[in-house]
C-alpha positions as CSV (number, residue, x, y, z in Angstrom):
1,X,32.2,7.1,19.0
2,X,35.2,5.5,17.8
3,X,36.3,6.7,14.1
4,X,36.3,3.2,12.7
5,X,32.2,3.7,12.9
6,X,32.6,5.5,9.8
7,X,33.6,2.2,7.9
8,X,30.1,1.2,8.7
9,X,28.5,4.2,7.6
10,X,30.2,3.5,4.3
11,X,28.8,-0.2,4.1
12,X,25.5,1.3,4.9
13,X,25.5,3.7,1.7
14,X,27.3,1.6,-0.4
15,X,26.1,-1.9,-0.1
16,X,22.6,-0.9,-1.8
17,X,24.5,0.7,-5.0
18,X,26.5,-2.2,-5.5
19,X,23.0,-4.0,-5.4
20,X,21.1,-2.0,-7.6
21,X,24.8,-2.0,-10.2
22,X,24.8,-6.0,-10.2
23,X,20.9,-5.9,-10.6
24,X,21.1,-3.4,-13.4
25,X,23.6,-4.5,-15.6
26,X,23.9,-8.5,-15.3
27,X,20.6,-9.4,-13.5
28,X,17.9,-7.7,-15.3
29,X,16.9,-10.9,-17.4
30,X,17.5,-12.8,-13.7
31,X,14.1,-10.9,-11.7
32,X,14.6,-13.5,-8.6
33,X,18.1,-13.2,-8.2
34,X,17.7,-9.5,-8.2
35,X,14.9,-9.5,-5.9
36,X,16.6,-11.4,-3.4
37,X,20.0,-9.8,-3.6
38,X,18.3,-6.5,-2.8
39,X,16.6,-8.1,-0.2
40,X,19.5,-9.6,1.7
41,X,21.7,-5.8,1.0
42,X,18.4,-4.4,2.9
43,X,18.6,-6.5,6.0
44,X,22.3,-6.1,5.9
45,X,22.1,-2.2,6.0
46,X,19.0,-2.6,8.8
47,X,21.2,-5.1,10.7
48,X,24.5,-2.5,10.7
49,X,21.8,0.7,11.4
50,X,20.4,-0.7,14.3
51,X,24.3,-1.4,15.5
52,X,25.0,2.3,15.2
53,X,21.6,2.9,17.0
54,X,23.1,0.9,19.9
55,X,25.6,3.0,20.2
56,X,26.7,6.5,22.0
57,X,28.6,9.8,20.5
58,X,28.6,10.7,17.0
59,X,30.2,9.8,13.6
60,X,31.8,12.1,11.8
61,X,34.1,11.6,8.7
62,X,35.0,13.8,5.6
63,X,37.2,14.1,2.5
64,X,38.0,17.6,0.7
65,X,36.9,17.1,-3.1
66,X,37.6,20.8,-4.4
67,X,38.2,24.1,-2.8
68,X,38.2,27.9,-4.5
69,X,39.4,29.9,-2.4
70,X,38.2,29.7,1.0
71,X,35.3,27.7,0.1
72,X,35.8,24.1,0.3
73,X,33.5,21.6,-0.8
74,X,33.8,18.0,0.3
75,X,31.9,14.6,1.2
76,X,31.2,13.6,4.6
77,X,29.0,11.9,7.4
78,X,27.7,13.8,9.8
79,X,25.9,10.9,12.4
80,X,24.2,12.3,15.4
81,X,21.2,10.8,17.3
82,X,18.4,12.0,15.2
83,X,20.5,10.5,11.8
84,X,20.8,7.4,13.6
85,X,17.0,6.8,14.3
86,X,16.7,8.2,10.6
87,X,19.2,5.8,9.2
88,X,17.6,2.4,11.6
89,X,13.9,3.4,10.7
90,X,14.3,3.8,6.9
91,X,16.5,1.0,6.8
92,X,14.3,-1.4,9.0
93,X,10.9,-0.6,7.0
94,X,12.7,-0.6,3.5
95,X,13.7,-4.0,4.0
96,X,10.6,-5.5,5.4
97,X,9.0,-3.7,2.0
98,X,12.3,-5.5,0.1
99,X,10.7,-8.7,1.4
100,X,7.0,-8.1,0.9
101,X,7.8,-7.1,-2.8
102,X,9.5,-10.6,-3.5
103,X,6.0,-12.3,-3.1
104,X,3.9,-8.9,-4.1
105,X,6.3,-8.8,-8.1
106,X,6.5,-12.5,-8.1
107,X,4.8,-12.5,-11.8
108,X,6.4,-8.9,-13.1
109,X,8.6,-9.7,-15.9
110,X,10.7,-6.7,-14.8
111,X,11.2,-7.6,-11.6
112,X,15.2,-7.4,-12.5
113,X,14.6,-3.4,-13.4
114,X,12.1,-3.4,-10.1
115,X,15.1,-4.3,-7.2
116,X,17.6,-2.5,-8.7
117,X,15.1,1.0,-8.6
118,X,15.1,-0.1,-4.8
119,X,18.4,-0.5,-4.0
120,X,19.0,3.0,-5.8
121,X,16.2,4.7,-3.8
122,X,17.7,3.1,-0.8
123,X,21.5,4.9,-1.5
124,X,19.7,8.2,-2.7
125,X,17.5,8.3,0.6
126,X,20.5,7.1,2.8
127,X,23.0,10.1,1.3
128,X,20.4,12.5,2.7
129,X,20.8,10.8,6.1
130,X,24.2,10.6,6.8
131,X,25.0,14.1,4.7
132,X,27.2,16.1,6.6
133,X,27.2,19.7,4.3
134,X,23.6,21.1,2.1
135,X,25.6,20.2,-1.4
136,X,26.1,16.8,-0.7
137,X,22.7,16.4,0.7
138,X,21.2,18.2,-2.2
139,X,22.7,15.7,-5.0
140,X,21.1,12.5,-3.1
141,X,17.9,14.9,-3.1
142,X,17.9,14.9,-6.8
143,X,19.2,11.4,-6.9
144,X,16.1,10.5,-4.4
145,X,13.8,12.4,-6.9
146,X,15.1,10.8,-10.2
147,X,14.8,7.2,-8.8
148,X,11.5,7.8,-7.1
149,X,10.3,8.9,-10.8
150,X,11.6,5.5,-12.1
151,X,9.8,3.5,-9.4
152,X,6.2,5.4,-10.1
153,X,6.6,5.1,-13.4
154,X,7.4,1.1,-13.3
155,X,4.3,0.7,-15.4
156,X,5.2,2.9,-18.2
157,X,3.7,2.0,-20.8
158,X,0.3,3.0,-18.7
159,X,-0.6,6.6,-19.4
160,X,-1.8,7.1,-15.8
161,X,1.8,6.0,-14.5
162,X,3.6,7.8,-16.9
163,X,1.5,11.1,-16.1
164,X,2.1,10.2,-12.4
165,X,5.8,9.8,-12.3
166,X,6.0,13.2,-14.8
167,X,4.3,15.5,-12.3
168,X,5.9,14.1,-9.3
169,X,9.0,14.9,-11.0
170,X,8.5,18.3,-11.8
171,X,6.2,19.3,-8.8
172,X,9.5,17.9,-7.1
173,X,11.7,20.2,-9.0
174,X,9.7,23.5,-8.6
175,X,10.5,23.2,-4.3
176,X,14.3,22.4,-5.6
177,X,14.9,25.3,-7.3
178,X,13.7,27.4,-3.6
179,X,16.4,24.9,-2.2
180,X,19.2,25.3,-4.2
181,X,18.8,29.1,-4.3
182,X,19.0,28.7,-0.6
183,X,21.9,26.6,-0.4
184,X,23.4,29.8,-2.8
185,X,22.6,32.2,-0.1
186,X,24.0,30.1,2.7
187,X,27.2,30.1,1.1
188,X,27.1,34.1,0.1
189,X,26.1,34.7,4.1
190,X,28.1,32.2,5.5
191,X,30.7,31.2,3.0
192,X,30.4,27.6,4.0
193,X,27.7,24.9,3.6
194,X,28.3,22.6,6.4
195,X,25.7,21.9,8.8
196,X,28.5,22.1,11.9
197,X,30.1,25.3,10.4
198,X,26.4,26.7,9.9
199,X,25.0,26.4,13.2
200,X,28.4,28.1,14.7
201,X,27.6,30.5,12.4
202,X,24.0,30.5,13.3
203,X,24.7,30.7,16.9
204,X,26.9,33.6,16.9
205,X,24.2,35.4,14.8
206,X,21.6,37.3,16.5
207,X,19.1,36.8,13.9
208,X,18.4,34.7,11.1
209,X,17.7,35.7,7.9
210,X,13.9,34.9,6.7
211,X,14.5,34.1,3.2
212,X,17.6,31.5,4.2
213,X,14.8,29.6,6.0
214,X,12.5,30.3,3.6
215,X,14.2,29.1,0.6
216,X,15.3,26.3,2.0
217,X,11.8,25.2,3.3
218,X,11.1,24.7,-0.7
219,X,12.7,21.6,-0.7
220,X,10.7,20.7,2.4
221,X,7.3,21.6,0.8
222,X,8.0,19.6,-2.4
223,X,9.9,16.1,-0.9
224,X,7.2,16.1,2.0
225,X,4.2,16.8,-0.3
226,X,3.4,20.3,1.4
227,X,1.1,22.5,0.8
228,X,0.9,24.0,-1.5
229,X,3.2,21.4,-3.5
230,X,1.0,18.8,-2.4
231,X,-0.3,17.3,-5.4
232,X,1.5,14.8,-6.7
233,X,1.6,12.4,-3.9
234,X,-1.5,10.8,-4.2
235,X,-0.9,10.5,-8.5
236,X,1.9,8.6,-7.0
237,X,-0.5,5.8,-6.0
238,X,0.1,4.6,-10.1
239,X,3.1,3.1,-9.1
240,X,3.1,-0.9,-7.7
241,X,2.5,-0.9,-3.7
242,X,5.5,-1.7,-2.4
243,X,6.7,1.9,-3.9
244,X,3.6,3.4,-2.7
245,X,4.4,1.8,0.7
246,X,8.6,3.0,0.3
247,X,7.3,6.5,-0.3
248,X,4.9,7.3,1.7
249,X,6.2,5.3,4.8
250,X,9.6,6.3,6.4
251,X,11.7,7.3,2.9
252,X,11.1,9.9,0.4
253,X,8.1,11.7,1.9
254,X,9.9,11.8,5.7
255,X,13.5,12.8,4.0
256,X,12.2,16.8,4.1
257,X,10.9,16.2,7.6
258,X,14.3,15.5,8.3
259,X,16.2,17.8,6.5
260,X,14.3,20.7,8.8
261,X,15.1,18.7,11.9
262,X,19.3,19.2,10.3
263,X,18.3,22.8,9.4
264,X,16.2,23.6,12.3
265,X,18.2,26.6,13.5
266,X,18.7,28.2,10.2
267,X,14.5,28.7,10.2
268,X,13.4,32.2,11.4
269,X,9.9,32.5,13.7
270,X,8.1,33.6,10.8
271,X,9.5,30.4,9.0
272,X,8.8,28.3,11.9
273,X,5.4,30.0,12.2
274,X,4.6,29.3,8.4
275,X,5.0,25.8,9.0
276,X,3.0,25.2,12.1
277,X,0.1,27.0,10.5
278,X,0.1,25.3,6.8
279,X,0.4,22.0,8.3
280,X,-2.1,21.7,10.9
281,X,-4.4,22.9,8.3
282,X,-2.7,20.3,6.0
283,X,-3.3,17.7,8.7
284,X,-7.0,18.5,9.0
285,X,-7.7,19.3,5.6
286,X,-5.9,16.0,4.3
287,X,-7.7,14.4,6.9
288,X,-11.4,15.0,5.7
289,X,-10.5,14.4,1.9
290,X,-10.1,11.1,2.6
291,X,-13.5,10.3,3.6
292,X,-13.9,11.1,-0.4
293,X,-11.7,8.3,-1.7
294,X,-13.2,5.0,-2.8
295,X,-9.2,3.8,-4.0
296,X,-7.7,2.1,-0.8
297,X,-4.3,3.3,-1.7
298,X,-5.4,6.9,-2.2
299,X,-7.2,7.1,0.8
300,X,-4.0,5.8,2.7
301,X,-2.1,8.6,0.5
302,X,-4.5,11.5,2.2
303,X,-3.8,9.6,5.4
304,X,0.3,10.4,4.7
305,X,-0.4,13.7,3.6
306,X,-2.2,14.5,7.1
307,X,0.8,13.0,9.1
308,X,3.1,14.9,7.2
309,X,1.5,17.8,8.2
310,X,1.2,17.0,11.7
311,X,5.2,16.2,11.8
312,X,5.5,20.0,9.6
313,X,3.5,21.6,12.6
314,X,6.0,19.9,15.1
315,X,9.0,21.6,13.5
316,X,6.9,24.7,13.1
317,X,6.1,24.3,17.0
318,X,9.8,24.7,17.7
319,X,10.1,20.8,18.7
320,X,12.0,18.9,15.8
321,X,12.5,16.3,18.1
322,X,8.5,15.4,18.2
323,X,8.6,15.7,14.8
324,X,11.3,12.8,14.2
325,X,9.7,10.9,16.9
326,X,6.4,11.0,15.0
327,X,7.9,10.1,11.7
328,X,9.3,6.8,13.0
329,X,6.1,5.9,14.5
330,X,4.2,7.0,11.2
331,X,6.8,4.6,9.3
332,X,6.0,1.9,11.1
333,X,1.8,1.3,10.9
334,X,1.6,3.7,7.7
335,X,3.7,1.1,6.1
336,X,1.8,-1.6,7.2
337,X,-1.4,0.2,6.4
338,X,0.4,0.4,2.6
339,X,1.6,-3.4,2.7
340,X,-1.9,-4.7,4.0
341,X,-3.6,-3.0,1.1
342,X,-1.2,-4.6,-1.2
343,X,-2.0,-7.8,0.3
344,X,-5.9,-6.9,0.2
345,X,-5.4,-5.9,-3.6
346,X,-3.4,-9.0,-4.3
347,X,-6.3,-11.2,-2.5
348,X,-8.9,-9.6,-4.4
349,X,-7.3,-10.2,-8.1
350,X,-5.8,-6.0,-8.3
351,X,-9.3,-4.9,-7.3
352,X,-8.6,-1.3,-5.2
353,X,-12.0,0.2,-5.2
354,X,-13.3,-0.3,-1.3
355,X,-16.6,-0.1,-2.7
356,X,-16.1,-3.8,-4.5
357,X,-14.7,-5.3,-1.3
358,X,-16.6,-6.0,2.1
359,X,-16.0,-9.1,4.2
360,X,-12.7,-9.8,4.0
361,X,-12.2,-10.2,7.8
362,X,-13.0,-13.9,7.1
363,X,-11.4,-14.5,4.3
364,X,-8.1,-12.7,4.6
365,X,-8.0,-13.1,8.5
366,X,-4.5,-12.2,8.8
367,X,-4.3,-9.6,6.9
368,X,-7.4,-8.0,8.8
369,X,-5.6,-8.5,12.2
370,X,-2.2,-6.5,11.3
371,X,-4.4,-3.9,9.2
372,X,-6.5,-3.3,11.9
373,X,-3.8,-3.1,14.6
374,X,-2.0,0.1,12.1
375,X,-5.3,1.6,11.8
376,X,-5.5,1.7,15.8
377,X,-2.4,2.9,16.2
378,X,-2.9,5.5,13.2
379,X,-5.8,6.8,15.5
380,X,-3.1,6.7,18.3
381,X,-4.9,4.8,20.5
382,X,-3.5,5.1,23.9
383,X,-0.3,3.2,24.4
384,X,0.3,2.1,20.9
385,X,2.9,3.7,18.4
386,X,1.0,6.5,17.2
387,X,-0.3,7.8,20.1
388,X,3.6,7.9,22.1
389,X,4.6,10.9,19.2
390,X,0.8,12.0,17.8
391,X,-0.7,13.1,21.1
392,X,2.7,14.6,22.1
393,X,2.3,17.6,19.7
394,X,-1.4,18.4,20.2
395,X,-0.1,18.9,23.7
396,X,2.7,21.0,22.2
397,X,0.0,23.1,20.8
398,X,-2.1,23.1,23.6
399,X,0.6,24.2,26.3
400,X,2.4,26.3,23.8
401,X,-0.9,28.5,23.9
402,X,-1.1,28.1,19.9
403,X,-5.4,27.7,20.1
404,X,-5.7,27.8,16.0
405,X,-2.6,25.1,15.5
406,X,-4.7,22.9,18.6
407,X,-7.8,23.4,16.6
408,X,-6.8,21.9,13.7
409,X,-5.0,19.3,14.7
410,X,-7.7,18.1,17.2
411,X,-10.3,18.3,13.6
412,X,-6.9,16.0,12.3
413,X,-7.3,13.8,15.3
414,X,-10.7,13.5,14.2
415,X,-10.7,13.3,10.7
416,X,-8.2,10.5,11.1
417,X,-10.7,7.8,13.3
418,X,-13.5,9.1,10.3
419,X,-11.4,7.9,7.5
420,X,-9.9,4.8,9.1
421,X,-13.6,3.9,11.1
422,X,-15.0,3.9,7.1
423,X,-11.9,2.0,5.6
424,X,-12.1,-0.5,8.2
425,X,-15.8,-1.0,7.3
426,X,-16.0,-0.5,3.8
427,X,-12.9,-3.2,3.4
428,X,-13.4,-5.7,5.8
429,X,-17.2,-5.6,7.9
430,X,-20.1,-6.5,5.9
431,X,-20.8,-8.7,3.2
432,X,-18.5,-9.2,0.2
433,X,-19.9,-6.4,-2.7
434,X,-17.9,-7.9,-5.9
435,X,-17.4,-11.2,-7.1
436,X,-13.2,-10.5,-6.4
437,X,-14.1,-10.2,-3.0
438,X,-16.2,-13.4,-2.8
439,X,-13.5,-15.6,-3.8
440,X,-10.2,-13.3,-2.3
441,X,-7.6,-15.4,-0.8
442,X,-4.9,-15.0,2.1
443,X,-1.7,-13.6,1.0
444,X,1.6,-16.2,0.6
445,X,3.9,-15.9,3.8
446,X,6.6,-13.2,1.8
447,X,3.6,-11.0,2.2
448,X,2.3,-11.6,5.7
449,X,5.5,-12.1,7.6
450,X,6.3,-8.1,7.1
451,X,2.3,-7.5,8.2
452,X,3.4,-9.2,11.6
453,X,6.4,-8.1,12.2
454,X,5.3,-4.4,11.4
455,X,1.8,-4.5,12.1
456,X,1.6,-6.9,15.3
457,X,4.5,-6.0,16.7
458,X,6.1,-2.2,15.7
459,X,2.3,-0.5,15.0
460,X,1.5,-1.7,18.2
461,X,4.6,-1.6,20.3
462,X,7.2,0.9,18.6
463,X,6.7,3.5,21.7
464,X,7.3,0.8,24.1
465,X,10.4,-0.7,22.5
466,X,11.7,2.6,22.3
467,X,11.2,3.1,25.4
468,X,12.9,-0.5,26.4
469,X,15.5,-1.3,23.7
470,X,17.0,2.1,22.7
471,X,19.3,3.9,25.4
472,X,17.9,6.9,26.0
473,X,21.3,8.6,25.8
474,X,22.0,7.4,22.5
475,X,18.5,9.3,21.3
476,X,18.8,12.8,23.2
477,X,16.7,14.7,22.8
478,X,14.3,12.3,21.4
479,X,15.0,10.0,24.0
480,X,13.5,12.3,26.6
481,X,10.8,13.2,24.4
482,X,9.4,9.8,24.7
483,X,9.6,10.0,28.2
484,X,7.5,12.8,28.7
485,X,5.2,11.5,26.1
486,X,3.2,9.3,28.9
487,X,0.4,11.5,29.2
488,X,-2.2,11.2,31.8
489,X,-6.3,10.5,30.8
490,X,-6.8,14.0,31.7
491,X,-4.2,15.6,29.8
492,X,-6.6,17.4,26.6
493,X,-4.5,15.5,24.1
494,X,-5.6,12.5,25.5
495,X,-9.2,13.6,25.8
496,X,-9.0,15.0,22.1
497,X,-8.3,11.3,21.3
498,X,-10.7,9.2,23.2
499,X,-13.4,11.8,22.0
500,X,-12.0,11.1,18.1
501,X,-12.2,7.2,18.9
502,X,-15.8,7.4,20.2
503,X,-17.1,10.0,17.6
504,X,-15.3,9.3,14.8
505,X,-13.9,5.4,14.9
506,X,-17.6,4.3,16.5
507,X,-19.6,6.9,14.6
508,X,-17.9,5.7,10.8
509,X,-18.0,2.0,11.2
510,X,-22.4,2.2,12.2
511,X,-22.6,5.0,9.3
512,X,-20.9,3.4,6.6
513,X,-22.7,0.2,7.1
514,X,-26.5,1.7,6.5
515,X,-25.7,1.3,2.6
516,X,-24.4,-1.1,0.9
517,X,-22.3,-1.2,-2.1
518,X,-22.2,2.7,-2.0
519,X,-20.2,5.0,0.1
520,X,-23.0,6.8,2.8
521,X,-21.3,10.4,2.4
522,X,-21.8,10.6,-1.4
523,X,-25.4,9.0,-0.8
524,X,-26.5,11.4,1.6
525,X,-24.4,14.4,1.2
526,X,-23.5,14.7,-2.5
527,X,-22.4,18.1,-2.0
528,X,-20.1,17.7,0.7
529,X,-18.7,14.5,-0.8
530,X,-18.5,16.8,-3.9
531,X,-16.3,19.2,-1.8
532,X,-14.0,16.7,-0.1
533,X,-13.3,14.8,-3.7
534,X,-12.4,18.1,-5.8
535,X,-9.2,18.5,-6.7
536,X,-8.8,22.1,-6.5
537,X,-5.6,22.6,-6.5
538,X,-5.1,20.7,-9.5
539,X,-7.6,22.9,-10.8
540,X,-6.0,26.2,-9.8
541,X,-2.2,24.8,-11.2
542,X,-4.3,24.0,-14.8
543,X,-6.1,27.5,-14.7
544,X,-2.5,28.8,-14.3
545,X,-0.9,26.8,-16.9
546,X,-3.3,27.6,-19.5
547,X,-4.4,31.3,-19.1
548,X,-1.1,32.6,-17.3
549,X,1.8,30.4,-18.1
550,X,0.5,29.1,-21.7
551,X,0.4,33.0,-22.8
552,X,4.0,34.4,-21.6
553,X,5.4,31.4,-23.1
554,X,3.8,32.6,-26.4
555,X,4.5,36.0,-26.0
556,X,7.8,34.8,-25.6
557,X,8.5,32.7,-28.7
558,X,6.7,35.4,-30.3
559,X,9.8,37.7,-29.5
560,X,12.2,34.8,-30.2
561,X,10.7,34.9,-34.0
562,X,10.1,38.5,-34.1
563,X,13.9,39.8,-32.8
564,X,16.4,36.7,-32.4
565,X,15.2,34.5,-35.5
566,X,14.1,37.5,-37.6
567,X,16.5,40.5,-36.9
568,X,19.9,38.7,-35.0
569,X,19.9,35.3,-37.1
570,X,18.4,36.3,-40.4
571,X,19.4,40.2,-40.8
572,X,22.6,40.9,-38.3
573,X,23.4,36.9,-38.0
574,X,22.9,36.1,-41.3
575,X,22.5,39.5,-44.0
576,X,25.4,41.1,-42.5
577,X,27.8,38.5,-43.0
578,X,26.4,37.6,-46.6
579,X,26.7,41.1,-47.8
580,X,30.2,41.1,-46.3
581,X,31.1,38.0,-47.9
582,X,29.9,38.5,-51.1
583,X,31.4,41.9,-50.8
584,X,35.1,40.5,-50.0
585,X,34.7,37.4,-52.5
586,X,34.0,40.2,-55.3
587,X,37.4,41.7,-53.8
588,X,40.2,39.2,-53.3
589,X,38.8,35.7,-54.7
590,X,38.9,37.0,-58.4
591,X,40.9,33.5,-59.6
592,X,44.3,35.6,-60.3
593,X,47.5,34.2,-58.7
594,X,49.5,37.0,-58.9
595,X,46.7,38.9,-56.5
596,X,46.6,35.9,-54.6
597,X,50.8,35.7,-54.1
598,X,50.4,39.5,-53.4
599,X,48.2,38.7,-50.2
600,X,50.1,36.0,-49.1
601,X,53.1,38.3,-49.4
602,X,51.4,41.3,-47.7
603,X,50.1,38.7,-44.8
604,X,53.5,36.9,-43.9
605,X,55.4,40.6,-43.7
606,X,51.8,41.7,-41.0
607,X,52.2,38.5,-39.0
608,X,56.3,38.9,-38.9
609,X,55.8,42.9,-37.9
610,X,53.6,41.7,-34.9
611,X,55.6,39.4,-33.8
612,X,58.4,41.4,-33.8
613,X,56.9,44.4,-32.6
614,X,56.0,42.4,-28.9
């Protein structure tokens, strides 16, 4: 590809943090000119991504910034096919959410502050992208983490949001510290920290390292909400919609999914083996504690989790290709699924409990139809987006003879058309169950236009137009991935998801209509709904904190008093030197000159000796 690509990389990474600078410092007072400067940056950057996506070859551009010795650390794009689907997706779905958030914030006095969080998510998660070397991509990591804490904690003078954006934060920086320690290690191995010079280095190799992998897939199990650094994505839910919708969809979450794709062959089997396993039991596990959720947005946030496992188990499977494939499908009906329910919260006056809703089919018909058409395509039914890239690595699993990875991801499958079968009934069949839902209202068109464009058109058609608009040379290898993906009606993928739709899908929507008001599960099976809702991880991290952590750190200060405050600052620090000064005050500061001109005299003849005797 021609070098003067590079100037559009920079417009792309540029343009949103000269948005969120104007927004910050002269348009904070000025909430809908921010709003819609943000929004017109987004569709710009979408508009030059999907130019690149057009496009053949790679972009590659870098500047030195310091070098010691023969290291040399520098900034740079590194643009191949899987960044360029990275950089079009997250760009394309950011600025329908830019949009959707102009009608969603109309009323939020701090709409100004809002925007310009966006715009700086935007450059954070764009760095990552186009990051040619692991420093430079791990300073947008931290800048991604610092503005997603801003965004989730937009409401901060709510506990619950302030909480939220804290633990996201730190749970955050726990996987960072694995990633940074393995970005040391690369450059003590490899003496080098770009991706080309590392898979060179890589190649020539005959093994990997374990703990290069390992330590690296810390930032993966943190940004992607992994287990077991799972927990604060769904706490993340305290922040407004559209944020819920910007993480969870194609951004922040996907950014570690595609940092193992760039890493992929610095990850050992055992690594790679690691990952399969934890997230197909993610996926399922994610999956069922759903069906325990009565808030719409954190059901939707156990629904991400489960994807995010499923795209883990493709790396793990050896096939980062899948795995990318998957996450753009994901981004495009998981963010609807996160803008409908924005759109249902913001019909039914901020109501969020499913429980209060029912009915809404009629009054928010719209709505319904794009929410409806994700969930479908969530459940990947056959020839819609989710099934092109879902199905694709349950038959990974299934021909790469890996019969525990297939299990779980065929209980996923299932666990999936439960969850979505319920929402679907809880929020829109029936009658309405709360006077918000009795008088809820369509959405204004800033809303529903992003429902139809993602909903009606990319939920629904995303593997199609992929397979029609994007060249497939331009995506290798994903490109031939989505070829292959066509499965036949007898391939067991396929029959694990028609069996899902008829069990699950069809089962949930008749058993979660024979009460009303109340969710069926914690009706009939308080124990098991019992199971599904406990938070034990949570629990495990508290028991930690307070009977592990809580006591070192005591034991700890107690040595701080005991030997730095008592013996080094108060005795050695502080005795010693007040002995000695008292000591040499008695000696020379008696208040006679002649003893002081005698010191002076005595000084100047030491300092000229010295002197002269160098």
């Amino acid at each position: 590809m021609p070098s003067d690509y590079s100037c559009l990389v920079h417009w792309i990474l540029f343009l949103p943090l000269g948005a969120a600078a104007l927004s910050a410092l002269l348009l904070r007072k000025q909430g809908t000119l921010a709003a819609w400067l943000s929004t017109a940056t987004a569709f710009a950057i979408a508009a030059i991504s999907f130019n690149l996506l057009r496009h053949e070859g790679n972009v590659t551009w870098h500047v030195e910034l310091a070098k010691f010795g023969d290291l040399s650390l520098g900034f740079g794009y590194l643009i191949d096919a899987n960044a360029r689907l990275m950089l079009f997706v997250v760009s394309f779905v950011a600025a329908w959410i830019h949009l959707f958030s102009v009608g969603y914030m109309k009323d939020d006095s701090a709409r100004g502050r809002f925007f310009a969080g966006l715009s700086i998510f935007m450059f954070s998660i764009l760095g990552i992208v186009v990051a040619d070397n692991l420093l430079m991509t791990f300073i947008f990591w931290e800048l991604v983490g610092f503005s997603s804490y801003m965004l989730i904690a937009h409401y901060f003078d709510k506990d619950f949001a302030a909480a939220a954006s804290k633990k996201a934060f730190i749970t955050n920086r726990i996987g960072d510290l694995g990633f940074i320690l393995g970005i040391a290690m690369c450059l003590s191995l490899y003496g080098t920290v770009d991706f080309a010079a590392l898979k060179d280095h890589a190649a020539a190799a005959k093994t990997i390292p374990v703990a290069v992998g390992a330590l690296l897939m810390c930032g993966f199990l943190g940004k992607s909400a992994q287990f077991p650094l799972h927990v604060w994505l769904t706490d993340a839910m305290a922040g407004p919609t559209p944020v819920s919708a910007l993480i969870h969809a194609a951004t922040m979450v996907a950014a570690g999914v595609y940092f193992m794709a760039r890493v992929s062959f610095l990850l050992a089997p055992d690594v790679l083996h690691f990952i399969a396993i934890s997230g197909a039991g993610m996926a399922a596990l994610a999956g069922l504690c759903a069906l325990a959720q009565t808030d719409i947005k954190k059901s939707l946030a156990y629904s991400t989790l489960a994807h995010l496992g499923i795209m883990g188990c493709a790396i793990g499977l050896g096939h980062p290709e899948l795995a990318l494939m998957h996450m753009a499908m994901h981004a495009f009906f998981k963010a609807t699924l996160f803008l409908g329910a924005g759109s249902v919260i913001h019909g039914c006056h901020h109501e969020q409990d499913m429980l209060k809703m029912g009915g809404l089919l009629k009054k928010m018909p719209l709505t319904a139809a794009t929410f409806i058409a994700a969930t479908l395509s969530n459940c990947a039914v056959p020839f819609l987006a989710g099934w092109y890239s879902k199905d694709a690595i349950i038959e990974a699993a299934f021909h790469g003879e890996h019969i525990a990875i297939f299990a779980f991801l065929s209980l996923a499958a299932l666990a999936t058309c439960l969850y979505s079968g319920r929402m679907i009934r809880l929020v829109f069949l029936g009658e309405a169950n709360s006077e918000e839902a009795k008088h809820a209202h369509e959405s204004p068109w800033l809303m529903t236009l992003p429902l139809i464009v993602l909903g009606l058109v990319y939920s629904v058609a995303g593997g199609f137009l992929a397979h029609s608009i994007i060249p497939a040379s331009s995506l290798q290898p994903i490109g031939e991935a989505l070829k292959e993906a066509s499965f036949h009606l007898t391939a067991p993928s396929t029959i694990v998801g028609l069996l899902s739709l008829l069990i699950g899908f069809g089962g949930a929507l008749k058993f979660y209509g024979a009460v009303r008001g109340a969710d069926a599960l914690q009706v009939l099976s308080p124990r098991t709904y019992h199971l599904l809702e406990h938070r034990w991880m949570d629990g495990l991290y508290r028991w930690y904190i307070d009977s592990v952590q809580r006591r070192i750190a005591e034991f700890v200060a107690f040595l701080d008093l005991l030997f730095i405050n008592g013996v080094a600052v108060r005795w050695i620090g502080g005795g010693v030197p007040a002995v000695l000064g008292y000591l040499t005050g008695r000696t020379f500061h008696r208040g006679q000159v002649r003893a002081y001109a005698f010191w002076i005299v005595l000084g100047t003849l030491f300092l000229a000796w010295f002197l002269i005797a160098r």
